[in-house]
C-alpha positions as CSV (number, residue, x, y, z in Angstrom):
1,X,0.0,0.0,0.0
2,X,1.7,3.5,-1.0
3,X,2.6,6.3,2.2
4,X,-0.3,8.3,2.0
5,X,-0.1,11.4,3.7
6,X,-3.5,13.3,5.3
7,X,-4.5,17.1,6.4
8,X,-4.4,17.1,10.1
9,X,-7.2,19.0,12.2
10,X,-4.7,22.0,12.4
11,X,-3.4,21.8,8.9
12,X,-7.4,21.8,7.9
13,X,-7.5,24.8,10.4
14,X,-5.1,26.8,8.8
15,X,-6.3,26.3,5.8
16,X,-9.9,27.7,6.8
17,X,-8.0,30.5,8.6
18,X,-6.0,31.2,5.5
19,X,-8.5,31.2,2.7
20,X,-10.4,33.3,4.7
21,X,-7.8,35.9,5.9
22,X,-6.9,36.2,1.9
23,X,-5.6,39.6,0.2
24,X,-8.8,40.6,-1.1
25,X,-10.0,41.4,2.7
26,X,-7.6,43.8,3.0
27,X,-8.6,47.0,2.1
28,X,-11.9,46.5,4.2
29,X,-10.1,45.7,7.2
30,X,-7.8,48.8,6.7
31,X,-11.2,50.7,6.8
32,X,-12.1,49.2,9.9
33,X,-8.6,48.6,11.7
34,X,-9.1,46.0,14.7
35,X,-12.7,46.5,14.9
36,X,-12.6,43.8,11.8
37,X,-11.2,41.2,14.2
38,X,-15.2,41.5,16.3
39,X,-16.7,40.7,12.8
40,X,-14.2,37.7,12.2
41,X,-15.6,36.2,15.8
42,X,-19.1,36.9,15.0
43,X,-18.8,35.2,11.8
44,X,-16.8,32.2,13.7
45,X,-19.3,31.5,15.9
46,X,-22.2,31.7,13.9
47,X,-20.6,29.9,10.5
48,X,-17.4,28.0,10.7
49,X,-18.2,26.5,14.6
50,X,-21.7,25.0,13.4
51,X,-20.2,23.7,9.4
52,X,-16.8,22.2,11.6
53,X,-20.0,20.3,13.3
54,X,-21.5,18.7,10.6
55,X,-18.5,18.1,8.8
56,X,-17.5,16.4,11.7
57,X,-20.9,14.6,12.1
58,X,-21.3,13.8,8.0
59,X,-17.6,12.7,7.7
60,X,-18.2,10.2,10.9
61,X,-21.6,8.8,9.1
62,X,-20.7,8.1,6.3
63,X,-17.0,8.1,6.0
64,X,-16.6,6.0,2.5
65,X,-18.9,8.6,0.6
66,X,-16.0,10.6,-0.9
67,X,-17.0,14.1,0.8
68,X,-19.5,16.5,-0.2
69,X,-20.5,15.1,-3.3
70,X,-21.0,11.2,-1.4
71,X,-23.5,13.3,1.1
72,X,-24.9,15.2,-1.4
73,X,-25.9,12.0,-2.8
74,X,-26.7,10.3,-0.3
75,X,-29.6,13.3,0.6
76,X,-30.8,14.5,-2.5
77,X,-29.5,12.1,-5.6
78,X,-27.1,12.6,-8.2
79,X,-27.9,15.8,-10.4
80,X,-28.0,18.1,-6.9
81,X,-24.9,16.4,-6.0
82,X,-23.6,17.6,-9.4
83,X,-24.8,20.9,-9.0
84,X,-23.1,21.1,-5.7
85,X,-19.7,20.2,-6.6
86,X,-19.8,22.4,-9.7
87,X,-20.8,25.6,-7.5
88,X,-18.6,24.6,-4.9
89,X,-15.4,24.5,-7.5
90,X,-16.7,27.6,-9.1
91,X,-16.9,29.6,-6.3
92,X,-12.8,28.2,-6.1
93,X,-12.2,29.4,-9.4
94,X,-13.4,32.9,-9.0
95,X,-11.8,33.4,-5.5
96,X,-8.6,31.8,-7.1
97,X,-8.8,34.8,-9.8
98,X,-9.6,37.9,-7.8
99,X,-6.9,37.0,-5.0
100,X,-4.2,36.1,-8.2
101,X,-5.5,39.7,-9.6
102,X,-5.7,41.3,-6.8
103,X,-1.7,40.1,-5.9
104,X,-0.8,41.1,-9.5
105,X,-2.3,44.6,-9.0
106,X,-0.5,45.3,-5.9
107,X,3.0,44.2,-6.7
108,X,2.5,45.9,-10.3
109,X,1.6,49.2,-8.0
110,X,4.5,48.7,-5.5
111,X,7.0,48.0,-8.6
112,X,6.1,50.1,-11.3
113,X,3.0,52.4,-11.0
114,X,2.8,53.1,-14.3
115,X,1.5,49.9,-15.8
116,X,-0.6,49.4,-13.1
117,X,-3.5,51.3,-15.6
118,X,-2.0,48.7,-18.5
119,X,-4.6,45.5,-18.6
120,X,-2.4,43.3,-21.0
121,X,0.6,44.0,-19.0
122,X,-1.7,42.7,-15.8
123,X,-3.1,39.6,-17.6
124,X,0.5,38.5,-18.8
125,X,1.9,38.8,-15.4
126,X,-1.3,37.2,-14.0
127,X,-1.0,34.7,-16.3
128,X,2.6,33.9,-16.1
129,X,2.3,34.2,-11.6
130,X,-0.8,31.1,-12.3
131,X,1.5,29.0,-14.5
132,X,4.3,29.5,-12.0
133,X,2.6,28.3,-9.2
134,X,0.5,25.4,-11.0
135,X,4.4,24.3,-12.0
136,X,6.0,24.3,-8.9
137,X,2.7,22.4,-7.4
């Protein structure tokens, strides 16, 4: 059997935290300085505690139903279980694209202000930061 390595509890947990936490918060919590770490809580207690919890209680249920598609599934059949997966990895896509934008934007603007206002200069570098990474993954 191959060495398969798994996400820990705290590797998962950082991973929350960081995806999160991502660039494209920051100008808001610039606006509101520390008083953005009150809204992080709220939204702590009231979101990310309770989906931990059944995360914890769907993946202990059924622990052979590959994730959220296998519950999706198992509740509500295969075309919402589709539909969920596809939303799910399109919400990924669009976050992936405004944070790589957003990164793009403000190293452009740190380097050289001037081609900041240039959108092919943007896309190539965008571009070329995406293939980068996807390579050295």
């Amino acid at each position: 059997m191959p060495n398969r390595q798994s996400l820990g509890p705290w590797a998962l947990a950082l991973l929350n935290i960081s995806a999160i936490l991502s660039l494209r918060h920051l100008p808001a919590q610039a606006f509101f300085g520390l008083d953005s770490v009150i809204f992080y809580a709220i939204g702590a207690v009231i979101f990310l505690i309770p989906l931990s919890l059944i995360c914890a209680e769907l993946a202990t249920t059924w622990p052979n139903r590959h994730g959220l598609y296998g519950w999706v599934f198992e509740a509500f059949g295969p075309r919402a279980a589709f539909v969920t997966v596809w939303w799910s990895w399109m919400a990924a896509v669009a976050t992936i694209v405004t944070n790589l934008v957003f990164l793009t934007l403000l190293l452009v603007d740190l380097l050289y202000p001037q081609a900041s206002q240039q959108t092919s200069t943007i896309l190539v570098l965008s571009l070329g930061i995406l293939w980068s990474m996807t390579f050295l993954n």
